[in-house]
TIZAMI-728150 format. One record per atom (N, C-alpha, C): residue number from 1; residue in one letter; atom name; x, y, z. Coordinates in nm, 2 decimals, padded with zeros to 4 digits. Atoms other than C-alpha are relative to their C-alpha. Example, Ala and Ser with C-alpha at 12.3 -4.5 7.8 and 13.67 -1.06 7.14 Angstrom:
# residues 2
1; a; N; 00.09; -00.12; 00.00
1; a; CA; 01.23; -00.45; 00.78
1; a; C; 00.09; 00.12; 00.00
2; s; N; -00.09; -00.11; 00.00
2; s; CA; 01.37; -00.11; 00.71
2; s; C; -00.08; 00.11; 00.08
//
This chain:
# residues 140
1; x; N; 00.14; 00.02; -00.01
1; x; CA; -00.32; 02.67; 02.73
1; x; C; -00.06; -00.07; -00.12
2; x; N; 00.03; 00.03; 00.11
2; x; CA; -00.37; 02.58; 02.35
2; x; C; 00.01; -00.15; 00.01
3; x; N; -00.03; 00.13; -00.03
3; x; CA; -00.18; 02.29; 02.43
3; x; C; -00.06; -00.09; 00.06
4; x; N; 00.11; 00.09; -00.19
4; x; CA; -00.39; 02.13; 02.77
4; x; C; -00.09; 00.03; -00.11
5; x; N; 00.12; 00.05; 00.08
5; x; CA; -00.67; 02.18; 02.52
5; x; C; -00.01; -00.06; -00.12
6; x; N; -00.01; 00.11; 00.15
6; x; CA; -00.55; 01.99; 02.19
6; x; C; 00.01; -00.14; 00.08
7; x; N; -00.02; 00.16; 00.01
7; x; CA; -00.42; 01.74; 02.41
7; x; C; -00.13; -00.05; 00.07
8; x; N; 00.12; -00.01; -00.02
8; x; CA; -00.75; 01.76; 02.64
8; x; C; -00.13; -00.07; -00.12
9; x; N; 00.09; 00.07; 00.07
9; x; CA; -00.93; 01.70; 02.33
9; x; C; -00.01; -00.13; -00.08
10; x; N; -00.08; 00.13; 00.10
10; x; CA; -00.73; 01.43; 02.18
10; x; C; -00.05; -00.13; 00.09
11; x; N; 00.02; 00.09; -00.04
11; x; CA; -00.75; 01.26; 02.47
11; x; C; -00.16; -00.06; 00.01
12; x; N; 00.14; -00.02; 00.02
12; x; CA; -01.14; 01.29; 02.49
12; x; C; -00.03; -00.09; -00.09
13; x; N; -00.03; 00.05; 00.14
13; x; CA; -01.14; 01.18; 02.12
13; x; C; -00.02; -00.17; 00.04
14; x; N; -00.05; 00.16; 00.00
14; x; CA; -00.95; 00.85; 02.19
14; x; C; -00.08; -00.05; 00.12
15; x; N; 00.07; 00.11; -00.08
15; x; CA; -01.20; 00.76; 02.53
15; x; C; -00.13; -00.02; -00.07
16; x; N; 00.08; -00.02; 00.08
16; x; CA; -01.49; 00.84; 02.30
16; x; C; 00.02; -00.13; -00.10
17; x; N; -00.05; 00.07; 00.15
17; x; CA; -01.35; 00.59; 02.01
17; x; C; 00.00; -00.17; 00.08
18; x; N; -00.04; 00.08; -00.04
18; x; CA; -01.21; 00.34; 02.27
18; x; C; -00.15; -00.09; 00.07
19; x; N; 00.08; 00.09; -00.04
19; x; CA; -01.57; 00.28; 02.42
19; x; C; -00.17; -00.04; -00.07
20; x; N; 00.09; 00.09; 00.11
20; x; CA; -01.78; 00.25; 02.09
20; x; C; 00.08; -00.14; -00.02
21; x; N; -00.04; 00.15; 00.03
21; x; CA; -01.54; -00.01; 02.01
21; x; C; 00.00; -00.08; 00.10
22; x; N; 00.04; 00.11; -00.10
22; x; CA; -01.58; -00.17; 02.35
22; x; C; -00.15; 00.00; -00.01
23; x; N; 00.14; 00.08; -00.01
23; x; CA; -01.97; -00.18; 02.29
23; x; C; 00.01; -00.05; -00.15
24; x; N; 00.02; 00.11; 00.13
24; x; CA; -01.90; -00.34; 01.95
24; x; C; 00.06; -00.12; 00.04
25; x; N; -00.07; 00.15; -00.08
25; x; CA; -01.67; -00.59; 02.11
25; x; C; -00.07; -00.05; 00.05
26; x; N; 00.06; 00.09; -00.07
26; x; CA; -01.91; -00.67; 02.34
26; x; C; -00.11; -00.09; -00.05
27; x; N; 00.09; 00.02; 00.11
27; x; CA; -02.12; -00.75; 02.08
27; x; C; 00.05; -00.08; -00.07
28; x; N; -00.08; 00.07; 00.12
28; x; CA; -02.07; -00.89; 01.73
28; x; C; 00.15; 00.01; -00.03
29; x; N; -00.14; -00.03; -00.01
29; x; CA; -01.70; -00.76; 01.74
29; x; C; 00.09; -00.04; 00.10
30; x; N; -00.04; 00.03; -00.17
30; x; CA; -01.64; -00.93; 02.07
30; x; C; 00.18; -00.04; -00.06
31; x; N; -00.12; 00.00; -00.02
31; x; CA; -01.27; -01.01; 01.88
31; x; C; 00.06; 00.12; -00.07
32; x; N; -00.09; -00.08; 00.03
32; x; CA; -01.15; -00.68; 01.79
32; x; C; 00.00; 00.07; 00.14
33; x; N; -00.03; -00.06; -00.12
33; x; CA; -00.94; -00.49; 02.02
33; x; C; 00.09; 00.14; -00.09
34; x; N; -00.07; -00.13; 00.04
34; x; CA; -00.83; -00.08; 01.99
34; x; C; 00.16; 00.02; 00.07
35; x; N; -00.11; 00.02; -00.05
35; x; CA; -00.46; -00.12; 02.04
35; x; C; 00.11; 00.14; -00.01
36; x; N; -00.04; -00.14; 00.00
36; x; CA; -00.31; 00.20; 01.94
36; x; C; -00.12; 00.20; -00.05
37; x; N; 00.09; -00.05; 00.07
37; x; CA; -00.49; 00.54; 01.89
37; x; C; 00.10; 00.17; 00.02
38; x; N; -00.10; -00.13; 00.00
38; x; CA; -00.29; 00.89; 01.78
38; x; C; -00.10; 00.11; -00.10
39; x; N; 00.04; -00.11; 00.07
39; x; CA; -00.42; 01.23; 01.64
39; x; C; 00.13; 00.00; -00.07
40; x; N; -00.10; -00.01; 00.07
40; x; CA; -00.21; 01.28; 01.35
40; x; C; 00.04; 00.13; -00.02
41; x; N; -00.03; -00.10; -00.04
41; x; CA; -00.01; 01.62; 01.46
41; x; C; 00.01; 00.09; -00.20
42; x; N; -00.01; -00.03; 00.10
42; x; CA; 00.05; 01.67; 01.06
42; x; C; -00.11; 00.04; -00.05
43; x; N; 00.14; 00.07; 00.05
43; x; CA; -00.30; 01.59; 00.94
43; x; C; -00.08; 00.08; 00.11
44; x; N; 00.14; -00.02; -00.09
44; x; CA; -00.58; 01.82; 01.15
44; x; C; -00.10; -00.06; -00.04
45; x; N; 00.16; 00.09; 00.03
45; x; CA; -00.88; 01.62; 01.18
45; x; C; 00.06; -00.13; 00.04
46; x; N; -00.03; 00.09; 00.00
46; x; CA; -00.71; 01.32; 01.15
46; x; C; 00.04; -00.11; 00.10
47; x; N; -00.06; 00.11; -00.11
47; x; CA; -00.63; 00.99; 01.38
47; x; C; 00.08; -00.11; -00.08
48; x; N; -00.10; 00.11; 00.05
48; x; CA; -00.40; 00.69; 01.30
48; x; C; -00.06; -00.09; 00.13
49; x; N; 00.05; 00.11; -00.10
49; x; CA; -00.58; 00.39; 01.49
49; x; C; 00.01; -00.16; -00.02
50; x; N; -00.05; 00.12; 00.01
50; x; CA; -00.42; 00.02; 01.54
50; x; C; -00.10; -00.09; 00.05
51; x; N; 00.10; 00.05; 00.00
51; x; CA; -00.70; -00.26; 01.57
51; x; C; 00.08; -00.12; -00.04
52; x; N; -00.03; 00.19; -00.01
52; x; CA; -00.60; -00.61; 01.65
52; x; C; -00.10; -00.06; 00.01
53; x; N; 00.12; 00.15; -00.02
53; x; CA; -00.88; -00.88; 01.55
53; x; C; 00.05; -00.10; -00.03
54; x; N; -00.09; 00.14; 00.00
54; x; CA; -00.80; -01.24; 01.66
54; x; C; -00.12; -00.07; -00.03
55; x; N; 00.02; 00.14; 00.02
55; x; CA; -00.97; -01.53; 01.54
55; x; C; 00.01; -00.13; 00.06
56; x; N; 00.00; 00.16; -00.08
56; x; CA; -01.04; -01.90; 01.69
56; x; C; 00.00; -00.05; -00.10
57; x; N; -00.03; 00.09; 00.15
57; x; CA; -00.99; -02.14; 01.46
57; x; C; -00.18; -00.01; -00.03
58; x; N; 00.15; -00.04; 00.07
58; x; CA; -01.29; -02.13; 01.22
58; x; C; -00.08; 00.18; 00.01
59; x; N; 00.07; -00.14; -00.04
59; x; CA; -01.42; -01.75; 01.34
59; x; C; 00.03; 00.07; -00.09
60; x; N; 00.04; -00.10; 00.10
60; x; CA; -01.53; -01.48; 01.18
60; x; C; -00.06; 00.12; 00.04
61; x; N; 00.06; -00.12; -00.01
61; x; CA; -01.62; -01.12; 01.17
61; x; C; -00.15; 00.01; -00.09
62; x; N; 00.09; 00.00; 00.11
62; x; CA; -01.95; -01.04; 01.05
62; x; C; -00.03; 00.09; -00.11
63; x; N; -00.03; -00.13; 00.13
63; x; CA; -02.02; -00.83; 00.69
63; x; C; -00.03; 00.11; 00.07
64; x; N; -00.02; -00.14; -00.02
64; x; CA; -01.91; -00.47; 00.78
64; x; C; 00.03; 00.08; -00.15
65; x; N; -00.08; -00.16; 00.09
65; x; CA; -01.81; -00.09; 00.65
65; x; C; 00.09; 00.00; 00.10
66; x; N; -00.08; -00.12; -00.11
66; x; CA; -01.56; 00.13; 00.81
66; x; C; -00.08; 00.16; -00.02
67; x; N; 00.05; -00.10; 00.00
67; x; CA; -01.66; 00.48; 00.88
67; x; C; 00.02; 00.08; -00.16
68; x; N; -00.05; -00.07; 00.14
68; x; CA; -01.63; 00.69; 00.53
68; x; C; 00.11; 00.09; -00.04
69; x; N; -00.18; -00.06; 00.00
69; x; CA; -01.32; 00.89; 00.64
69; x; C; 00.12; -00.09; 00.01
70; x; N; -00.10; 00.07; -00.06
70; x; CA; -01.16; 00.56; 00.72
70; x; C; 00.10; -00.03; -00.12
71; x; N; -00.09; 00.07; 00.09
71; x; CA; -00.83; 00.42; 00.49
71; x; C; 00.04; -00.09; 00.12
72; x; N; -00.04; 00.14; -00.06
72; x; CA; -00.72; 00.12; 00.63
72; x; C; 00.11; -00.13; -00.07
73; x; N; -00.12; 00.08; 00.00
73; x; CA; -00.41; -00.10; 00.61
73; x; C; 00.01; -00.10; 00.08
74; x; N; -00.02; 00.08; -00.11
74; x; CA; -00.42; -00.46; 00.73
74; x; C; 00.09; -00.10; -00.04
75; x; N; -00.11; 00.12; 00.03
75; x; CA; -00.14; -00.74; 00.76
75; x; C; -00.03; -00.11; 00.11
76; x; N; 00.01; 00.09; -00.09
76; x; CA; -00.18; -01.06; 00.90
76; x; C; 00.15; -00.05; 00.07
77; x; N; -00.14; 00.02; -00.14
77; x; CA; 00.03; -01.12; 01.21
77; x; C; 00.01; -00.17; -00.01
78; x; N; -00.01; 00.16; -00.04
78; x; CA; -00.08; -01.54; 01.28
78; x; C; -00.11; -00.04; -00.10
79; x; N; 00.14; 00.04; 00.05
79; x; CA; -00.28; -01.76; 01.07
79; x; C; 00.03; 00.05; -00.15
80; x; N; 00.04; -00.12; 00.14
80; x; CA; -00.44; -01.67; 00.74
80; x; C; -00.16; 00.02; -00.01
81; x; N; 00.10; -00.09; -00.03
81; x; CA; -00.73; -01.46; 00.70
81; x; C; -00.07; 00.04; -00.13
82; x; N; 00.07; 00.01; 00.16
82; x; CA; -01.01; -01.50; 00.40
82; x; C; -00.05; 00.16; 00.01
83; x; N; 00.06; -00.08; -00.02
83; x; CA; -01.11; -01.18; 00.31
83; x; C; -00.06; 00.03; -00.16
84; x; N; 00.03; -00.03; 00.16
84; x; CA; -01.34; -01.04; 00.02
84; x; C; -00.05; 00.17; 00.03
85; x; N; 00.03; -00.10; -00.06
85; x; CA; -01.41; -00.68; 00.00
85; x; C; -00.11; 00.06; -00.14
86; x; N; 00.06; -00.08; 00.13
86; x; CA; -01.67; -00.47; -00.24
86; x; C; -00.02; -00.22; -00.06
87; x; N; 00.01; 00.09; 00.09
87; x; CA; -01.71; -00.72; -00.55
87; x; C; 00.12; -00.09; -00.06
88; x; N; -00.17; 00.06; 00.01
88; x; CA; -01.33; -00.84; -00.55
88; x; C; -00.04; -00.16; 00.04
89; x; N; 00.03; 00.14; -00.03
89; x; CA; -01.28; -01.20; -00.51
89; x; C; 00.06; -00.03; 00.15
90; x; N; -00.04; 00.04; -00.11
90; x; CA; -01.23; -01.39; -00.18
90; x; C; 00.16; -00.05; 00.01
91; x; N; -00.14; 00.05; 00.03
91; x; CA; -00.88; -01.38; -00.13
91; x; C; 00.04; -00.06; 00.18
92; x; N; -00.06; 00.03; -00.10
92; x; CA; -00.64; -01.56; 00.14
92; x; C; 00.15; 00.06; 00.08
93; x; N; -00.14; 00.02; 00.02
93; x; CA; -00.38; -01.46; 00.31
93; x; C; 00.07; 00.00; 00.07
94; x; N; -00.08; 00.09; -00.03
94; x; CA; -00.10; -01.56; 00.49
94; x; C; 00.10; 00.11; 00.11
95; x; N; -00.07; -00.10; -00.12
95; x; CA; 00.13; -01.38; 00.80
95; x; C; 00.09; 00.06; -00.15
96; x; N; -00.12; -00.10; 00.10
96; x; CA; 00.35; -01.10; 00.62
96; x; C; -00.09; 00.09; -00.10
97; x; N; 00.08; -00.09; 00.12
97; x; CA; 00.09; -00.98; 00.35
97; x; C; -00.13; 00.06; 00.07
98; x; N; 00.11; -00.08; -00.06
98; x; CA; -00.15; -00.76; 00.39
98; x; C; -00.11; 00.10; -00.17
99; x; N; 00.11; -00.07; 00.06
99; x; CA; -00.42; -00.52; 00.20
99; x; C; -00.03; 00.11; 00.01
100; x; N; 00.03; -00.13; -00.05
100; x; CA; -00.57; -00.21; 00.19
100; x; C; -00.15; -00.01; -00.03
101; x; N; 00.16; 00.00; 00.02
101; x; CA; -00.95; -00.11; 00.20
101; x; C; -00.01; 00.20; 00.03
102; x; N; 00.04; -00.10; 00.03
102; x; CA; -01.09; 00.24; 00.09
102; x; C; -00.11; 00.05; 00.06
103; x; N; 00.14; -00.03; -00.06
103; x; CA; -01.34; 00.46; 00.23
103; x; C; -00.12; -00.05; -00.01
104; x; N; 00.14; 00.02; 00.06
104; x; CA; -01.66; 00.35; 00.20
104; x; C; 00.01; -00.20; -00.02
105; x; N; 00.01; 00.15; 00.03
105; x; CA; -01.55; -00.04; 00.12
105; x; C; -00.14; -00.09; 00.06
106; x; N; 00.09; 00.06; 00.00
106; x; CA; -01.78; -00.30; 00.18
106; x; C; 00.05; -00.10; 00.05
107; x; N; -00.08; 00.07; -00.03
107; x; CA; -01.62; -00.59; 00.37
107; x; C; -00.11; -00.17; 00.02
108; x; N; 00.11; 00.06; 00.00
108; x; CA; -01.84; -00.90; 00.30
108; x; C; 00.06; -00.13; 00.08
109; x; N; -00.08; 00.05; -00.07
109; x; CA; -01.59; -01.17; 00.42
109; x; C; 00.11; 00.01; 00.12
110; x; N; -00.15; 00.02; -00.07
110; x; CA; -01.32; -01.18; 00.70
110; x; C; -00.02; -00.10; 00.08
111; x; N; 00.03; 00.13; -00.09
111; x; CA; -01.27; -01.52; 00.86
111; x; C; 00.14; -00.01; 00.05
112; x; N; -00.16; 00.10; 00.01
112; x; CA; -00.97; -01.72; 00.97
112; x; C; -00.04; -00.12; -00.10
113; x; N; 00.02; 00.08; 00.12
113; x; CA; -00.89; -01.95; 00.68
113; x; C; -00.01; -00.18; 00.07
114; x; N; -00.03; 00.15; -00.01
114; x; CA; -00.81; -02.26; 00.90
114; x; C; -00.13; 00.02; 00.12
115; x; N; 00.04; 00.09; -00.10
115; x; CA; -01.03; -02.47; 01.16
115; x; C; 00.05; -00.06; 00.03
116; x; N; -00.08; 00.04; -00.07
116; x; CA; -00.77; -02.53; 01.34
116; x; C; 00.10; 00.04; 00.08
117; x; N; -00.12; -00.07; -00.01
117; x; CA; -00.57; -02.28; 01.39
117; x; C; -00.03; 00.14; 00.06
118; x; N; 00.05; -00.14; 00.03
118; x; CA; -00.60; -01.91; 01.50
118; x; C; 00.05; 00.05; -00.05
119; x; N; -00.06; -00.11; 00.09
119; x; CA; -00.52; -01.61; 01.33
119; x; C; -00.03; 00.13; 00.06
120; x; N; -00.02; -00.14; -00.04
120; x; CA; -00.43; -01.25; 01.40
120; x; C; 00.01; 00.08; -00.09
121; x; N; -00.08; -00.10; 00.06
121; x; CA; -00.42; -00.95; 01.20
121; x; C; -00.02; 00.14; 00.07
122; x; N; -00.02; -00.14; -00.02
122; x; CA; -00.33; -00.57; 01.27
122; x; C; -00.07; 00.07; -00.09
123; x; N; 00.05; -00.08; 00.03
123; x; CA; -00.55; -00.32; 01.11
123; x; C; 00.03; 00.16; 00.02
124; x; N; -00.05; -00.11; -00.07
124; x; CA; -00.41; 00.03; 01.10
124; x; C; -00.09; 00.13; -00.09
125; x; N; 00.07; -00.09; 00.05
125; x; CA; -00.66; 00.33; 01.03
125; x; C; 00.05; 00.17; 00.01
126; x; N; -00.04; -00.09; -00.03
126; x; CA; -00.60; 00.61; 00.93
126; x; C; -00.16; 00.07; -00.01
127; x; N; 00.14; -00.02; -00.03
127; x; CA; -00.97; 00.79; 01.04
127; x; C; -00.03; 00.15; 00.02
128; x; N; 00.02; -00.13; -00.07
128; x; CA; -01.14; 01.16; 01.14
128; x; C; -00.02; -00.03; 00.15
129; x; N; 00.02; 00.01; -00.12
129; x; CA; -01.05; 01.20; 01.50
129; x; C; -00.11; -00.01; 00.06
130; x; N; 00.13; -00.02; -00.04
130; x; CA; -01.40; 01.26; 01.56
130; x; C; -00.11; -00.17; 00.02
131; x; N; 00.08; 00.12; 00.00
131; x; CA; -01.52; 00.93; 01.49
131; x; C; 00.04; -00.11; 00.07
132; x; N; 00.05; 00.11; -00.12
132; x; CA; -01.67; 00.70; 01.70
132; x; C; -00.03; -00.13; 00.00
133; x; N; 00.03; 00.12; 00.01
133; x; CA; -01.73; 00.39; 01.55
133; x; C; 00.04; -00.04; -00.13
134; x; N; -00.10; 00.10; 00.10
134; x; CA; -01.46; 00.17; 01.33
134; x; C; -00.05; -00.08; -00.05
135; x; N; 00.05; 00.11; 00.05
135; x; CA; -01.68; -00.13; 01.25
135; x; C; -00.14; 00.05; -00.03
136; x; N; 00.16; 00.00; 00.00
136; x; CA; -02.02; -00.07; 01.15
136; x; C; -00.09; -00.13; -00.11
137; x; N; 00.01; 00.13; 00.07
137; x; CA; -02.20; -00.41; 01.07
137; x; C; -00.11; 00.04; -00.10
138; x; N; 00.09; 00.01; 00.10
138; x; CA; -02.40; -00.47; 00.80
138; x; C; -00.12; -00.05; -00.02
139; x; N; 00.12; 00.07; -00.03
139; x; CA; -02.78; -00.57; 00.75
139; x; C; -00.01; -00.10; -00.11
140; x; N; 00.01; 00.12; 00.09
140; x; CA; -02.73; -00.87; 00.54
140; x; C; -00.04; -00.14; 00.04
//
């Protein structure tokens, strides 16, 4: 019984998560997609959530946060991918390398670097199950 109700609520969780991030996609987020989403059986509270945003050549995300529970680990898959985060400098970078961003960050940049080209990266969060919304844009 414990069980049908953790997993009950997990699953809940992840349709709850899956369709703020489809009304952000449909929106200014229209290229991020929620590609994996797990309660972290170690970790109560916790989720682990995979987040592919693709780029057209030239495109861009607009300035975001992440939620304040979020840590986040991203590597670019295709392409390269300007990012600047907080007061850090605008950095580039290239399939294979990746980044990290902190609770709370400030994400003022993320583009694809070329006009010409696309780019892909993977974003993997680690977040409170509870939350409902990964992107939150910015009023800048």
């Amino acid at each position: 019984m414990i069980r049908t109700t953790l997993y009950s609520t997990a699953a809940l969780a992840a349709f709850i998560a899956t369709a703020a991030l489809a009304d952000n996609t449909a929106n200014a987020f229209k290229n991020v997609t929620l590609v994996y989403d797990q309660p972290l059986p170690n970790v109560p509270g916790k989720s682990m959530r995979g987040v592919l945003v693709k780029y057209e050549p030239g495109g861009n995300s607009p300035a975001h946060l992440h939620p304040k529970s979020a840590f986040i680990y991203a590597t670019v898959l295709e392409g390269a991918i300007k990012s600047k985060v907080n007061d850090g400098p605008e950095v580039t970078y290239r399939v294979g390398e990746s980044w990290s961003e902190f609770p709370g960050d400030r994400h003022a940049v993320s583009a694809n670097a070329s006009a010409t080209e696309p780019a892909r990266l993977l974003a993997v969060f680690v977040v409170d199950t509870d939350e409902t919304e990964l992107v939150i844009p910015l009023d800048e």
